[in-house]
N, C-alpha and C positions, 0 to 999 in steps of 0.2 A: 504494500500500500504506500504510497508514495504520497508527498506533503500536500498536494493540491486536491487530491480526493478526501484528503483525514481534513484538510478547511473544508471543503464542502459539505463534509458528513457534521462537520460540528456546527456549520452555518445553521443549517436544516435542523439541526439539535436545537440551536439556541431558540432558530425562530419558532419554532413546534411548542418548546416546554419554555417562554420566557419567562412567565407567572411565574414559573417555582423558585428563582432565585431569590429575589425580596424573602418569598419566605423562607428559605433556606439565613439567607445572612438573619435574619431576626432567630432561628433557631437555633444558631451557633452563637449570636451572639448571650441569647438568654442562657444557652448550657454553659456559656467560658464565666459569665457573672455569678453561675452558680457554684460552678466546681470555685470559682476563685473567693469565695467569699464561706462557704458549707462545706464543699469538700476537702479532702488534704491529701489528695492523687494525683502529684504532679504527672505523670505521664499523661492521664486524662484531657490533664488538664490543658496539657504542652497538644496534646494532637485535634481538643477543640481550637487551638489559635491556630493549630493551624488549615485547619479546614475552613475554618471563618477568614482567612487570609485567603485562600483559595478560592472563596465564595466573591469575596470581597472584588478581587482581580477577573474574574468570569464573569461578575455583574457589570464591570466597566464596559469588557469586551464585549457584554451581550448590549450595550446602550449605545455602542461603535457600532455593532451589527444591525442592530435596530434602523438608525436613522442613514447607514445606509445604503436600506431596502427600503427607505423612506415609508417605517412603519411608525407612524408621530404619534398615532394615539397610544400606542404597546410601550415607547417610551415615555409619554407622558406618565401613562402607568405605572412603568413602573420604577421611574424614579420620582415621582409623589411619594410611590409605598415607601421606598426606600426612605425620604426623607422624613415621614411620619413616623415608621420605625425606628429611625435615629432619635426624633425628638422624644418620642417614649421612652426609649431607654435612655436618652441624656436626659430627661426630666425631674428624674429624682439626686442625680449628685448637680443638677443646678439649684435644687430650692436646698439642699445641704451644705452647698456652698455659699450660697447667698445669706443662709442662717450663721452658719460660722466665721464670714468676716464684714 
């Protein structure tokens, strides 16, 4: 298989399943807060960053791919989600931070 068929097959990937990334990076990012704060496994802990790092760089790519195949609503999509699910999970160490200084 050679480099031009394996973009192809991933193009057709991305654009097929784009929805799942958002949720994918909000699901790694909820397990890394969890193990990091509850658990005490770092190996866990170490292979949710880095799958969330992995999500992280394939959600770009998939927002590259996205706009262009000049898909605007699917990126509108889904980086809204993306940006709602940052503010959620940034929402509690900012009212934490804003209480402590």
């Amino acid at each position: 298989m050679n480099l031009k068929s394996f973009l192809a097959a991933a193009e057709r990937l991305i654009l097929r399943f784009w929805y799942v990334l958002p949720l994918l990076f909000a699901l790694f990012w909820f397990a890394w807060m969890w193990w990091l704060y509850y658990e005490n496994v770092p190996i866990l802990r170490d292979i949710v960053v880095i799958l969330h790092l992995f999500t992280t760089i394939v959600l770009l790519v998939s927002w590259g791919v996205l706009l262009a195949n000049k898909k605007w609503w699917k990126f509108i999509v889904s980086f809204v989600a993306t940006l709602v699910i940052v503010f959620i999970f940034l929402f509690p160490f900012i009212i934490a931070f804003s209480i402590f200084t």
